[in-house]
Residue frames as qw, qx, qy, qz and C-alpha x, y, z in Angstrom:
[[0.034, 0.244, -0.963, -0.112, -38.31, -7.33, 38.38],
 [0.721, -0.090, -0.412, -0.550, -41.17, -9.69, 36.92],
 [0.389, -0.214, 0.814, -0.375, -42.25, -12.24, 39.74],
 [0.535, 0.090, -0.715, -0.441, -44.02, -15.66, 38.70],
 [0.373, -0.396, 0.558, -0.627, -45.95, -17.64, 41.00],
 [0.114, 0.041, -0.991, -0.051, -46.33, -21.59, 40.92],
 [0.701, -0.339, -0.334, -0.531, -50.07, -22.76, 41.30],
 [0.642, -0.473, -0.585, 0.149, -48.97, -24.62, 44.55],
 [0.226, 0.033, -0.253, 0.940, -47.18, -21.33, 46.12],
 [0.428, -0.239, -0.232, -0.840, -51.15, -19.69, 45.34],
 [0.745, -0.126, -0.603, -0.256, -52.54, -22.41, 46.67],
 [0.617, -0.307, -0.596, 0.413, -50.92, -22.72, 49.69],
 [0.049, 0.120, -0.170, 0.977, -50.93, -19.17, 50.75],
 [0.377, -0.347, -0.209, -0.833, -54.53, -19.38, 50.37],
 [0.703, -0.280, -0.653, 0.026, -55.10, -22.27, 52.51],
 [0.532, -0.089, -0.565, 0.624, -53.28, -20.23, 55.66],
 [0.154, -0.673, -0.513, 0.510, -54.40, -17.96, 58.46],
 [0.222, 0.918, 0.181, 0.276, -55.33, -14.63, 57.37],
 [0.378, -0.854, 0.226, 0.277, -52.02, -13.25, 59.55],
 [0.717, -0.103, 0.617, 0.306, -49.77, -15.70, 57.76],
 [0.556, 0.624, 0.452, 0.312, -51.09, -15.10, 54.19],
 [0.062, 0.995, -0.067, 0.032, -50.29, -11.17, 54.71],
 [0.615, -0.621, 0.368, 0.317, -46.87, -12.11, 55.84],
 [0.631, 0.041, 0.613, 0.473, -46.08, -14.51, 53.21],
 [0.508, 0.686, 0.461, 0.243, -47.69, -12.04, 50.31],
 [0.139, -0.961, -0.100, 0.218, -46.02, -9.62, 51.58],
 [0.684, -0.373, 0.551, 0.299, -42.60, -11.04, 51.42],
 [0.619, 0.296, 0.584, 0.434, -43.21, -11.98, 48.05],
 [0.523, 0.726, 0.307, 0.324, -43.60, -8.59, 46.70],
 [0.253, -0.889, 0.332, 0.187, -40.47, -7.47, 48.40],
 [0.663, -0.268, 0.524, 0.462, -38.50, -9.70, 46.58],
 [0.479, 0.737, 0.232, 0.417, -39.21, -7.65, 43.21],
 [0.065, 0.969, -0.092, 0.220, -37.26, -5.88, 45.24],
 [0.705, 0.089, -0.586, 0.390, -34.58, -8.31, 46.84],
 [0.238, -0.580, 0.407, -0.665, -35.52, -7.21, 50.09],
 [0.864, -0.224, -0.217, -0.395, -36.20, -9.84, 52.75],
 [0.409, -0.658, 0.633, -0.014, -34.49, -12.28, 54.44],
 [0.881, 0.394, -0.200, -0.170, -32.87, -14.04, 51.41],
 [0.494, -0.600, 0.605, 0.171, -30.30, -16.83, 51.43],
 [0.490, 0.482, -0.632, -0.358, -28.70, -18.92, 48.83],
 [0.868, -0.275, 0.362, -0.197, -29.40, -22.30, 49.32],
 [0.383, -0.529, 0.755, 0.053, -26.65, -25.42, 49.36],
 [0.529, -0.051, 0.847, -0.003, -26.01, -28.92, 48.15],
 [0.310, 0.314, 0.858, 0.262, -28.43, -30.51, 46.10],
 [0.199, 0.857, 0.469, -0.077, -30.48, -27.22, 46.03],
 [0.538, -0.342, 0.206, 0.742, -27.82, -25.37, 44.43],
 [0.169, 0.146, 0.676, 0.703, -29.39, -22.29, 42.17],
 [0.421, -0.578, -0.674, -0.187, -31.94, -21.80, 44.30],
 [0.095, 0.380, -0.363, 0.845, -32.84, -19.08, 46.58],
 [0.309, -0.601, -0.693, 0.250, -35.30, -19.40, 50.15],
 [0.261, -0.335, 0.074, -0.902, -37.13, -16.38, 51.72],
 [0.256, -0.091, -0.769, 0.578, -37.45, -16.71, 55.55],
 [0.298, -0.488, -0.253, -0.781, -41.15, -15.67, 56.40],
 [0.581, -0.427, 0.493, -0.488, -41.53, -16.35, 60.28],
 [0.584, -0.233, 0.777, -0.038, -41.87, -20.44, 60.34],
 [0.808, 0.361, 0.464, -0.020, -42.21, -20.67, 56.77],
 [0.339, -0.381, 0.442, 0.738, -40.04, -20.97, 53.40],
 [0.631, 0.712, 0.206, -0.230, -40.62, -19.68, 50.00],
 [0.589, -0.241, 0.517, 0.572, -38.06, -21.11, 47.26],
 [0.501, 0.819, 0.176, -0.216, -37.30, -19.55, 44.33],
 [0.735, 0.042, 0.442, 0.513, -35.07, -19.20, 41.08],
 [0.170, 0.692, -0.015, -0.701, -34.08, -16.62, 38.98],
 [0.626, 0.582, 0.494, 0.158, -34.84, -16.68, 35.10],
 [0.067, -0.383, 0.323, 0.863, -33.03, -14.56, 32.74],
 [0.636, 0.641, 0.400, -0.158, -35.54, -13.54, 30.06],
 [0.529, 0.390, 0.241, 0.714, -34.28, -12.46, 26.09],
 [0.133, 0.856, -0.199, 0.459, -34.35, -8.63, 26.79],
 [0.525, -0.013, -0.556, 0.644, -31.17, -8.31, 28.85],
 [0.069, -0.231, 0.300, -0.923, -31.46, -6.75, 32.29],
 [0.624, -0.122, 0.265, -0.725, -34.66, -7.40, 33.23],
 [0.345, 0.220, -0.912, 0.021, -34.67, -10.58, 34.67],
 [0.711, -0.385, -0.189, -0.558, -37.83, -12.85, 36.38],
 [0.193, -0.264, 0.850, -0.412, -37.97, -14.44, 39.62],
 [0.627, -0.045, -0.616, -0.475, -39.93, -17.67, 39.64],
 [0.364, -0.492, 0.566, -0.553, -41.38, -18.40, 42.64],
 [0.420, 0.066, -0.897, -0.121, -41.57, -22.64, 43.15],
 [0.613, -0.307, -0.723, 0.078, -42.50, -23.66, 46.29],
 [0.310, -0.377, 0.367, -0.792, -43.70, -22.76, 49.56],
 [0.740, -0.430, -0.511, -0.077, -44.14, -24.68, 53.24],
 [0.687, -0.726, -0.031, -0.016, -43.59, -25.11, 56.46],
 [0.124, -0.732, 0.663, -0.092, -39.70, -25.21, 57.83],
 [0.655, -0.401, 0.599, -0.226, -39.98, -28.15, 59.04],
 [0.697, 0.219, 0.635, 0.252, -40.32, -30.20, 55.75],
 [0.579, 0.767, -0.052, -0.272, -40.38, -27.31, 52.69],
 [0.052, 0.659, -0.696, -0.282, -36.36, -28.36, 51.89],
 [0.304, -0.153, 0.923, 0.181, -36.47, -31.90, 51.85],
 [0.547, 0.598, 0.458, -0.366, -40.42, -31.78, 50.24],
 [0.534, 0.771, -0.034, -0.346, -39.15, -29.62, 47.71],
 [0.429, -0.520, 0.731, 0.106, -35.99, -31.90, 46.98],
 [0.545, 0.268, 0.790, 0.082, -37.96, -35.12, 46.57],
 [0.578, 0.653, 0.459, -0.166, -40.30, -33.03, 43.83],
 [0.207, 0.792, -0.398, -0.414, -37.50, -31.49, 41.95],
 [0.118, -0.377, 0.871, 0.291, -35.62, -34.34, 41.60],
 [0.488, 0.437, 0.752, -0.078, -39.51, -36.25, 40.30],
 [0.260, 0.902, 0.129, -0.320, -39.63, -33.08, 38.13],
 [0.461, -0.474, 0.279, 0.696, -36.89, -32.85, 36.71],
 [0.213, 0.219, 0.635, 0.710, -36.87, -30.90, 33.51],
 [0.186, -0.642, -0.741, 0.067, -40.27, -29.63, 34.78],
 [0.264, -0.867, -0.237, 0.349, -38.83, -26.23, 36.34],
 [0.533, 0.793, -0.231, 0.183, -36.53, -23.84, 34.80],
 [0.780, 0.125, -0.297, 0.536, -32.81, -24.32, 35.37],
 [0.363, -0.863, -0.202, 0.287, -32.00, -21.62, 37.89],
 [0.643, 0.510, -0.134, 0.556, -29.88, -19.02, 36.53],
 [0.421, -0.078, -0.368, 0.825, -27.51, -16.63, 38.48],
 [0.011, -0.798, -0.430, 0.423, -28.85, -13.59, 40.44],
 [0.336, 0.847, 0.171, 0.376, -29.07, -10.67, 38.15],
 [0.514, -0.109, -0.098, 0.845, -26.67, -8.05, 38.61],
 [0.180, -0.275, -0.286, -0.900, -29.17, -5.35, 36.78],
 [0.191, 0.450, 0.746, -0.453, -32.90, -4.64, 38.70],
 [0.343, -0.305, -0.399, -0.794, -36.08, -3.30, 36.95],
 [0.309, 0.077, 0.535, -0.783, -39.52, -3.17, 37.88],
 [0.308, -0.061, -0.730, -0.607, -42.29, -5.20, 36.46],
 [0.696, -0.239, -0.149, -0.660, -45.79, -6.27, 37.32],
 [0.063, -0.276, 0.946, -0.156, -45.98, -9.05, 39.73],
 [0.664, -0.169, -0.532, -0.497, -48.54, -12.19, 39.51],
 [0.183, 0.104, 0.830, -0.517, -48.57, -12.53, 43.64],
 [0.269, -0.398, -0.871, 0.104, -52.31, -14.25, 44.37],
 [0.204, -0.435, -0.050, -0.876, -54.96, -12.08, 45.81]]
């Protein structure tokens, strides 16, 4: 599965401890495998999926592309706990139109280069 990564997701990863950054990069290229601790998220963030990385979240969406099956995960955002839901909230809802629509989780996996950060 093809991963995308948001210029502030890169961005912030690079900004954190060197213990952190391994965590979080890690994380992300388990989820080209849906491994991790993933949850669907609720309410207003409906469509949207979180990945639990010790005290921090990473939100993401899935993307169906035109060849069936082999659907992309777009990673969006990434912060702390303490504020990444409501943070990323306010900017969706300033964005709108901005991100892709979130489609359902795929049902099919593949395997595709990912564009995690170095």
């Amino acid at each position: 599965m093809k991963v995308n990564v948001a210029h502030q997701v890169s961005e912030y990863i690079k900004r954190l401890a060197p213990d952190s950054r391994k965590r979080l990069r890690r994380a992300i290229r388990l989820l080209e495998e849906e491994k991790g601790d993933i949850k669907a998220l609720e309410d207003d963030l409906h469509g949207y999926y979180r990945i639990k990385v010790r005290s921090y979240r990473v939100i993401y969406a899935y993307r169906g592309t035109k060849r069936p099956g082999r659907p992309e995960i777009d990673i969006l955002f990434c912060e702390h706990r303490s504020n990444v839901y409501e943070t990323f909230s306010s900017i969706a809802a300033a964005n709108l139109g901005l991100w892709p629509v979130p489609a359902p989780a795929p049902t099919a996996y593949s395997s595709a280069p990912s564009s995690l950060p170095e």
